[in-house]
N, C-alpha and C positions, 0 to 999 in steps of 0.2 A: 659415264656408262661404259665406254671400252677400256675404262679403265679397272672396271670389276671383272671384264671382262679377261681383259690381261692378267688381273692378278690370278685368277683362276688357270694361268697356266694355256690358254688361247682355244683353250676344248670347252667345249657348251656344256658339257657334261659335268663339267670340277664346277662350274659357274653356277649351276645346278643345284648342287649341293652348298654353295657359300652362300648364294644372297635367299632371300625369303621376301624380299618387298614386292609389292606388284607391280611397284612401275621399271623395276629391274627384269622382272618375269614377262611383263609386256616386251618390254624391249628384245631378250631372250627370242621370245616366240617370234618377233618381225622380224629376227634376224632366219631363226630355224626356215620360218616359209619362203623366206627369199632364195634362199639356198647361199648368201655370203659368204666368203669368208672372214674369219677377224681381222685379219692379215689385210685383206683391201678395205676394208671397213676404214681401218687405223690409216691406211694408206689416201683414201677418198679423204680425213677428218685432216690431214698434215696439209693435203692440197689443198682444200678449203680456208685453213688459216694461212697455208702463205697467201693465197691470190688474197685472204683479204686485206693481208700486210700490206701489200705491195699498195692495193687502192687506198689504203690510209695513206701509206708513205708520200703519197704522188697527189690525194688531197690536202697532207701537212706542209707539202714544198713549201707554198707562199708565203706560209708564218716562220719558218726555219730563221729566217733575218732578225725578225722581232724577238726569236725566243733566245737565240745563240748572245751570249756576254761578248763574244769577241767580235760581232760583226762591227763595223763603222757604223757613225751615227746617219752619217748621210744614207744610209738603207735604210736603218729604222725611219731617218726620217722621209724616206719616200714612202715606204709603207704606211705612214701615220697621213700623208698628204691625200695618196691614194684612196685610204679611209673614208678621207673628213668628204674627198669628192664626190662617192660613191652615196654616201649620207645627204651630202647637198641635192644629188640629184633624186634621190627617194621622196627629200622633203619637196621639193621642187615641185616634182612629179603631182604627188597629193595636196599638194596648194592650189596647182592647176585644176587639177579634177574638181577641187571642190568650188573652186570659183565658175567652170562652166555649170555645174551644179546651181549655182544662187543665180547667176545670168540666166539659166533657163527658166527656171523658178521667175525670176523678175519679168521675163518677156511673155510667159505664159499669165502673168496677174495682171499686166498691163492690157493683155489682149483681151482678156476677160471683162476688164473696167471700162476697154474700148467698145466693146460691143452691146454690154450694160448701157452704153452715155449715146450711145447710137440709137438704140430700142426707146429710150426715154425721148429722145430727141422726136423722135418718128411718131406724128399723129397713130391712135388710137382707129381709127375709124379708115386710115389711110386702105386701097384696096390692093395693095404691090404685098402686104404682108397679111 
């Protein structure tokens, strides 16, 4: 969009006259009501993309090892060990869960068959129940 903007020479007015789309003319008109300029428009859009370079760059750091041909293998291969750990522990994690899962499960049927074997056990006519 600023960039229809710009070729139009930086006046809303040439921009006006070049594009015809609505979604150009929308944009046109939020810029008019705001009172912008193109100028910081363009300048807000350059700041936007760097800060978000910089948060790619610094979420890419860790793999830089892995992807670079000349690093040593002994990085990639700590990278790859780090990996397999981080993995183990996920799996780990969810083998856990589902095991307190089935133990609870088993101590709740157990408790159920307990109390089942108890009410049979107990007379009928008894006056405690």
């Amino acid at each position: 969009m600023l960039m229809v903007v710009k070729d139009g020479k930086g006046s809303l007015e040439g921009v006006k006259l070049v594009t015809n789309e609505p979604c150009h003319s929308g944009f046109l008109k939020c810029i008019e009501d705001r009172g912008v300029s193109v100028e910081s428009l363009e300048s807000f859009a350059v700041e936007a993309a760097n800060s978000l370079m910089s948060k790619l760059r610094a979420q890419l750091e860790p793999f830089r090892y892995v992807a670079d041909e000349t690093s040593p293998w002994e990085e990639k291969s700590a990278v790859a060990r780090l990996a397999n750990k981080v993995n183990k522990s996920k799996r780990n994690k969810l083998w856990r869960k589902k095991k307190r899962k089935r133990v609870a499960e088993l101590i709740a049927k157990v408790v159920l068959l307990w109390f089942g074997f108890v009410r049979f056990l107990l007379p009928l006519h008894c006056s405690c129940c």
